[in-house]
N, C-alpha and C positions, 0 to 999 in steps of 0.2 A: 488208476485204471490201467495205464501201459504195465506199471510192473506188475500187478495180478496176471494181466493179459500174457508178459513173457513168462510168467514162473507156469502157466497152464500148461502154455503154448510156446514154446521157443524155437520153434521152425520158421515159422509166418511172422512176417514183419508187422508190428502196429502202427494202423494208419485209422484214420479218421476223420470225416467227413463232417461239416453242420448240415441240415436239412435244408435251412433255407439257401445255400449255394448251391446245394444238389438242384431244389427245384428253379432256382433262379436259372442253371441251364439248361435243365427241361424244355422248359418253357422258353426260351431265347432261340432256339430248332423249332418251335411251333409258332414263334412271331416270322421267323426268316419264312421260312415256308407259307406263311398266311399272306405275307408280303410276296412272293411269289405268284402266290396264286391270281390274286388282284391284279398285279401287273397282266400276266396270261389272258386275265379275263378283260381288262380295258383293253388288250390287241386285238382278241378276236372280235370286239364287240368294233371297233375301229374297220378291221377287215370286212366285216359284213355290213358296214355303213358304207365301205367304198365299191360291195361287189352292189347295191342296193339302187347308189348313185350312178353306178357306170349303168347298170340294167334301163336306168328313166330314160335316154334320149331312144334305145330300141322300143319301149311301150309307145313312146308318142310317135313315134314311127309307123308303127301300127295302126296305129288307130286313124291318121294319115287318111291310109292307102282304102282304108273300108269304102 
């Protein structure tokens, strides 16, 4: 194959790839990123459990003064 490839072509260097490493890195940028995401989502989901928590002692507060 290389040497059909330079007798065609002898400008461009032959190189070649198997598919499954092609997609093996595909895919290893969509597992980073998926893990990303997750982390992002248990902060905010954390942040709004603590803006939720601080809000409870103002309701009972209220309800107090009625």
């Amino acid at each position: 194959m290389e040497k059909i490839f330079k007798e065609l072509n002898p400008e461009f260097p032959f190189s070649f790839n198997f598919i499954d490493k092609d997609l093996e890195n595909m895919y290893q940028a969509e597992q980073r990123l998926g893990s990303l995401f997750t982390i992002f989502a248990g902060l905010a989901i954390f942040i709004s459990c603590l803006g939720l928590y601080g809000c409870l002692p103002f309701s009972q507060n209220a309800e107090r003064r009625r």
